[in-house]
C-alpha positions as a printed Julia matrix, in Angstrom:
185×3 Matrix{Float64}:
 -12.87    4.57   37.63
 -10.11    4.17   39.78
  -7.57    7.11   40.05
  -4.68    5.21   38.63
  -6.55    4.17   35.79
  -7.26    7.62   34.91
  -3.82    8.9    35.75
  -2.17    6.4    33.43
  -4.95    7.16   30.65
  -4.04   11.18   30.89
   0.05   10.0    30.69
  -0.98    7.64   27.73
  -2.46   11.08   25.95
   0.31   13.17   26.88
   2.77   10.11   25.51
   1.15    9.72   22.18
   0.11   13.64   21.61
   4.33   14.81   22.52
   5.01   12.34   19.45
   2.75   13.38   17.34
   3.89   16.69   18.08
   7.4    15.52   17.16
   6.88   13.46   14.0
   4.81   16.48   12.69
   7.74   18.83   13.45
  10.34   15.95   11.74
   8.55   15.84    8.57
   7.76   19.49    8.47
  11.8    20.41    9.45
  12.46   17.79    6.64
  10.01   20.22    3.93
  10.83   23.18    4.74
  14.91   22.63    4.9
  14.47   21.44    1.66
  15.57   17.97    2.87
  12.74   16.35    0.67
  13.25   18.51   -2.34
  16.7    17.29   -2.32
  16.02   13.33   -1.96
  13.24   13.84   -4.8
  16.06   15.66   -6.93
  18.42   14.03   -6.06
  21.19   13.01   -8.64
  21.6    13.39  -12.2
  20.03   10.21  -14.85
  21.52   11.49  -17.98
  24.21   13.78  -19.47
  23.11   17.62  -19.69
  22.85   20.33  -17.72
  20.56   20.84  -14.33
  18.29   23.69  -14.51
  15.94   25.13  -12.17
  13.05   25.16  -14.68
  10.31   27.23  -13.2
  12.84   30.3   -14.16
  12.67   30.13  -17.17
   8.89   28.95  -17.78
   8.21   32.11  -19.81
  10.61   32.23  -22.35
   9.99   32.14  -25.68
  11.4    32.7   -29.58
  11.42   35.8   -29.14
  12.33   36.63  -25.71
  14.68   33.71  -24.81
  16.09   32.88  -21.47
  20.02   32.78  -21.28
  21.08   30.68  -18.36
  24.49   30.94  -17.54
  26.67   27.89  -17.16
  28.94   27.37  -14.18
  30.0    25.41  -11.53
  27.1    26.22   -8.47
  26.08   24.54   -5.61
  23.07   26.3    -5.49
  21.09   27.17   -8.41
  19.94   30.93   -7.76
  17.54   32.53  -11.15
  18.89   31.58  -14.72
  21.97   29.49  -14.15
  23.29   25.81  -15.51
  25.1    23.07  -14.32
  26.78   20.61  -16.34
  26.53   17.39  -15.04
  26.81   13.61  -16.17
  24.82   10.68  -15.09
  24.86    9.71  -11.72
  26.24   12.83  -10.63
  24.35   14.34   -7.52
  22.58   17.36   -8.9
  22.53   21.18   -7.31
  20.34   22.3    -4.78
  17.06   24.1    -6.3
  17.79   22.29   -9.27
  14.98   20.59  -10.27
  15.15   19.25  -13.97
  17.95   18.81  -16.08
  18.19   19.54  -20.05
  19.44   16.74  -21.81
  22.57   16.86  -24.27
  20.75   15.47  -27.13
  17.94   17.99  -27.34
  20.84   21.03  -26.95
  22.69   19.11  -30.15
  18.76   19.46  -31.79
  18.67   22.79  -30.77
  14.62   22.71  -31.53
  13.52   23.74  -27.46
  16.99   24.76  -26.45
  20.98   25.47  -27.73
  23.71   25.8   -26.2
  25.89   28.77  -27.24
  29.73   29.52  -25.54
  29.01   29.81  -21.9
  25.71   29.9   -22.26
  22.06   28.07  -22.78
  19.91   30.07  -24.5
  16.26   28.18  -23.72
  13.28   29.64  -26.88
  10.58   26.86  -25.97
  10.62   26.09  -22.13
   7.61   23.59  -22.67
   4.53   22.41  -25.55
   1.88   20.49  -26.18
   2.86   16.16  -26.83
   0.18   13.63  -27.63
   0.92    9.97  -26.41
  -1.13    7.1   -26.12
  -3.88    9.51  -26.92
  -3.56   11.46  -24.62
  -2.04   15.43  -24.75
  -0.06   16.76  -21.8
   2.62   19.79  -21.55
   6.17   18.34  -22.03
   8.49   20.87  -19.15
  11.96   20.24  -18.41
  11.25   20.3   -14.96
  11.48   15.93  -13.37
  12.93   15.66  -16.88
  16.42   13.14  -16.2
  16.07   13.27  -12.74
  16.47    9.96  -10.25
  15.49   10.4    -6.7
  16.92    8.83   -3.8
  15.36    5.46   -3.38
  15.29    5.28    0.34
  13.54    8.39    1.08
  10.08    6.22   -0.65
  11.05    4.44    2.74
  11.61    7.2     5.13
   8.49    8.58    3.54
   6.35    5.36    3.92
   7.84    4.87    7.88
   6.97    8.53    8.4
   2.98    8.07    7.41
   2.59    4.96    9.3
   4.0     6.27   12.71
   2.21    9.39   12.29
  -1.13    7.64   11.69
  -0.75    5.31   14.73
   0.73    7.9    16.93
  -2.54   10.11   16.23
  -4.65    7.08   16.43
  -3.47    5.93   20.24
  -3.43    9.54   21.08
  -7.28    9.67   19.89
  -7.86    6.39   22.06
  -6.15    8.15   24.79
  -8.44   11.34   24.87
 -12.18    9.25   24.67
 -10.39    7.53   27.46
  -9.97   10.32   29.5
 -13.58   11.73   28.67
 -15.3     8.11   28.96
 -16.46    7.58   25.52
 -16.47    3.84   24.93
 -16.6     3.34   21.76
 -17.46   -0.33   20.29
 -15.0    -1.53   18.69
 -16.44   -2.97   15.31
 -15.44   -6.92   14.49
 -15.17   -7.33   10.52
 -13.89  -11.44   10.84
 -17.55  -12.61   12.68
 -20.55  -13.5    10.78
 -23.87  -11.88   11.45
């Protein structure tokens, strides 16, 4: 092969391995900052109060958890926020406890400045079918553009890492045959 081939081969690599390098490094920033967390929990869909419900998992009648309620922008350990819907929720908050089953006061209550939570989650059967009713993604809406951001983020990753693969059996001569579905044998 000719040496410019093979130089523009090795800068082809380099090209789609740097942004592979960078989209992995976007969408990892975007986890760990919490970024994602945030569009996922993103605002409130009923009236109640947002919760960080994996706090609180082990409560029970006995030994309730007492969540205080207050006005935070972060949810640190057993704390509340009241909220309404549509309003954007807390950061770490990641469920919210719905007025109507503090009025029931069966799984939770509210009492003065506080929620006092005595069943955190049980057993439900619908449709057949038994599964372990939290209040964590309970009246939660996420953000419907990060399905988007999400979706754009997968697609350039997987052809970024797929011309970067062509790139390197390039540069080490593998031809590979490339395999034609659309022809008849």
């Amino acid at each position: 092969m000719a040496e410019s081939s093979k130089g523009r081969m090795a800068f082809r690599f380099v090209f789609w391995a740097a942004l592979s390098a960078v989209l992995f490094t976007v969408i990892l920033r975007s986890h760990y900052s919490g970024q994602m967390a945030s569009w996922y929990y993103h605002t409130a869909a009923v009236d109640g109060y947002a919760v960080h419900a994996d706090e609180f998992v082990n409560a029970t009648k006995e030994a309730p958890a007492l969540l205080q309620v207050g006005k935070f922008e972060r949810i640190e350990g057993l704390q509340a926020v009241p909220v309404k819907k549509g309003d954007r929720l807390p950061a770490n908050a990641n469920g919210v406890i719905l007025s109507d089953v503090l009025k029931a006061g069966k799984r939770a209550s509210l009492q003065g400045e506080a929620v006092k939570v005595t069943v955190p989650w049980e057993i439900k059967t619908a449709k057949g079918f038994k599964y372990k009713d939290t209040f964590k993604h309970k009246g939660i809406e996420t953000w419907p553009w990060a399905a988007v951001w999400n979706v754009f983020m997968v697609i350039g990753l997987g052809i970024a890492l797929g011309f970067m693969a062509e790139g390197f059996t390039d540069i080490i001569g593998i031809k590979l045959e490339k395999i034609r579905h659309f022809e008849g044998h």
